[in-house]
MARVEX-820860 format. One record per residue (C-alpha): residue number from 1; residue in one letter; x, y, z. Coordinates in steps of 0.05 Angstrom, whole numbers, plus 5000, padded with zeros to 4 digits. Layout:
% residues N
@nr=NUM&rest=A&xx=X&yy=Y&zz=Z .
...
//
This chain:
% residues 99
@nr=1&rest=X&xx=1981&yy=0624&zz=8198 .
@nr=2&rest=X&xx=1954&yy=0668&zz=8259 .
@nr=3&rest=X&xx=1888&yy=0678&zz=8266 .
@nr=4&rest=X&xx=1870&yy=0748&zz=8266 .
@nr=5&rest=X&xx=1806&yy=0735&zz=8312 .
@nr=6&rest=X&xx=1804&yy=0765&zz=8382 .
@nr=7&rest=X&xx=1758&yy=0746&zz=8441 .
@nr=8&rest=X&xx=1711&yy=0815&zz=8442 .
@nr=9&rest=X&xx=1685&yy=0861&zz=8378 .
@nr=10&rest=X&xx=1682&yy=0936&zz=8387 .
@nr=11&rest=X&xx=1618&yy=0963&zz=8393 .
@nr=12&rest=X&xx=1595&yy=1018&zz=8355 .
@nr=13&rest=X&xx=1573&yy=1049&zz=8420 .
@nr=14&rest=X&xx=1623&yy=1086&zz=8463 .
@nr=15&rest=X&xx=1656&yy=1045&zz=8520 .
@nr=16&rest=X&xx=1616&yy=0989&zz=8498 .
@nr=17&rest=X&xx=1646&yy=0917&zz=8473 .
@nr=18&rest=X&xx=1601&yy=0873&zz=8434 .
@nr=19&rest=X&xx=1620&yy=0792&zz=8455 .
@nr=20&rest=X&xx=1637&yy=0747&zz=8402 .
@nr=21&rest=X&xx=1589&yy=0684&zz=8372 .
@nr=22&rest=X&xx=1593&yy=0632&zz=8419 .
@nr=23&rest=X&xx=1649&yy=0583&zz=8404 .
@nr=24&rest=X&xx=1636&yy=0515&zz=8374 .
@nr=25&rest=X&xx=1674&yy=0462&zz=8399 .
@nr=26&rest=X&xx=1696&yy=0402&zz=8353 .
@nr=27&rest=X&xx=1744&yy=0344&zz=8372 .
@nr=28&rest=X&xx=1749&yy=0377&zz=8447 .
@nr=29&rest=X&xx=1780&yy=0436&zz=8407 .
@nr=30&rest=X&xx=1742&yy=0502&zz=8399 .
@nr=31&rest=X&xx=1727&yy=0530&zz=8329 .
@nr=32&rest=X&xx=1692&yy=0598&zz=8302 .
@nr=33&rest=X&xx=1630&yy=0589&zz=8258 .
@nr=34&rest=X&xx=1642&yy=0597&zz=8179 .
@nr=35&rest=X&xx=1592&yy=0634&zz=8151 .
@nr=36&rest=X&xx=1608&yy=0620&zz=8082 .
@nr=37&rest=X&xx=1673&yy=0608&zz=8036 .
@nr=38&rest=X&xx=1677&yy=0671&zz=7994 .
@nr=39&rest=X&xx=1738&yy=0652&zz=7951 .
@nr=40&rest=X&xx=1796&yy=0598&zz=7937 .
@nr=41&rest=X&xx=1870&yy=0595&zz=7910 .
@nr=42&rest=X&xx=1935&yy=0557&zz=7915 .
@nr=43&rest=X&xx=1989&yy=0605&zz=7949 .
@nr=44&rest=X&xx=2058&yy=0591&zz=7911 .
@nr=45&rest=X&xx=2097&yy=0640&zz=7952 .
@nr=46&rest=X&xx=2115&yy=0600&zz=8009 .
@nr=47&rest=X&xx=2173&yy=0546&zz=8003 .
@nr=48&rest=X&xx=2121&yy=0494&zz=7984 .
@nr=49&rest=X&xx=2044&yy=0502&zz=7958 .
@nr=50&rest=X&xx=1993&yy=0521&zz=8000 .
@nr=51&rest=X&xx=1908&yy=0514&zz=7990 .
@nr=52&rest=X&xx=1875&yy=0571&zz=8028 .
@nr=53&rest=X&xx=1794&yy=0597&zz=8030 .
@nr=54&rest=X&xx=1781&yy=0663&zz=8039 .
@nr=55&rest=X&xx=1724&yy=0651&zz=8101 .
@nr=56&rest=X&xx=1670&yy=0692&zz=8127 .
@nr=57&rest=X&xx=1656&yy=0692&zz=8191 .
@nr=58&rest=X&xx=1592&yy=0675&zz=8234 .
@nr=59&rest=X&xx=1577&yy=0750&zz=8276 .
@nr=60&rest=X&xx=1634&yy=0782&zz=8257 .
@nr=61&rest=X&xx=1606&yy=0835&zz=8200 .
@nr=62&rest=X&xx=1635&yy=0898&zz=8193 .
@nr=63&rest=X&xx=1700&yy=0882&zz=8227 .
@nr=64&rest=X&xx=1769&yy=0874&zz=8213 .
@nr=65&rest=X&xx=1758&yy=0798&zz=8229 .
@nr=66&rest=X&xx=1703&yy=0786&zz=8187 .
@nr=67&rest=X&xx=1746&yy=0753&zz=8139 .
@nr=68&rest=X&xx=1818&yy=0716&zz=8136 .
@nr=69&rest=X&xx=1846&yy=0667&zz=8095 .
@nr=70&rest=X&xx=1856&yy=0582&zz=8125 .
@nr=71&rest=X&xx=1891&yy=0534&zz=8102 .
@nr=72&rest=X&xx=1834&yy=0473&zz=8066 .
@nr=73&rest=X&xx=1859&yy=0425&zz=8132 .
@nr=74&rest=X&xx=1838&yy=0489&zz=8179 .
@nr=75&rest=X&xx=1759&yy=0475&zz=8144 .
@nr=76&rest=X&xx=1742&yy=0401&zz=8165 .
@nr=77&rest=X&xx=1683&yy=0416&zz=8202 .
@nr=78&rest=X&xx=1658&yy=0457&zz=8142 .
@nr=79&rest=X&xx=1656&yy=0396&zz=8092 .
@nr=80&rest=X&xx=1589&yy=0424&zz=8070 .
@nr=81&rest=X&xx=1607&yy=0503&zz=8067 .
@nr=82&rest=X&xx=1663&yy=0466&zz=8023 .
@nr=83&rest=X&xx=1626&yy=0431&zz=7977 .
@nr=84&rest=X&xx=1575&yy=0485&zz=7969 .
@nr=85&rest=X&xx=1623&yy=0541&zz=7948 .
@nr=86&rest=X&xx=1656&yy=0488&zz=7900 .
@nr=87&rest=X&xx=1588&yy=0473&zz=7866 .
@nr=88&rest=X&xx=1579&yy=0546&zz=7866 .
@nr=89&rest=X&xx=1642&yy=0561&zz=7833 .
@nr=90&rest=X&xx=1671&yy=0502&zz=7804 .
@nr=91&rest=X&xx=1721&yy=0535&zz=7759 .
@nr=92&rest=X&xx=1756&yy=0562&zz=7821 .
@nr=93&rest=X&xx=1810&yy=0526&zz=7850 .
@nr=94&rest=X&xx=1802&yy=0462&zz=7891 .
@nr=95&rest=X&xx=1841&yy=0413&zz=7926 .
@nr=96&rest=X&xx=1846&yy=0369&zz=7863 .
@nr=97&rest=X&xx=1852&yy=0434&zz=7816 .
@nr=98&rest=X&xx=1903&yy=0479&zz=7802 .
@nr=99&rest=X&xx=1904&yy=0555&zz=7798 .
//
């Protein structure tokens, strides 16, 4: 899945480009900040199933990036944002539910 994040925002000001949240790295690798998991479901479309969360995320509001959908193994450094939308909405698929 390609990430539909770029490295600047556009500014609401002319000639003007807002820069991003800084990065977080985890594991030597760099990751965005997750504001919050918005929504959760099991995509059947693909040759084999597939557990996605819609994510919000961190400084990106009012943007065409301010959401996208990961894959549940793209969110291991958001264990917690995990659990919390879970106990939130636990009738909403999980990794050991099904849609």
């Amino acid at each position: 899945m390609k990430s539909q994040l770029e490295t600047s925002l556009q500014s609401s000001i002319p000639n003007r480009v807002q820069s991003p949240p800084p990065l977080i790295k985890v594991d030597r690798e760099v990751e965005y900040k997750v504001e919050e998991i918005l929504d959760s479901m099991i995509d059947r479309r693909r040759h084999h199933c597939q557990f996605l969360y819609l994510v919000h995320w961190a400084g990106y509001a009012g943007t065409d990036e301010e959401m996208s959908w990961l894959l549940a193994t793209e969110l291991n450094h958001a264990s917690e944002l995990v659990k919390d939308f879970h106990h939130k909405y636990p009738g909403k698929p999980g990794p050991h539910k099904s849609a």
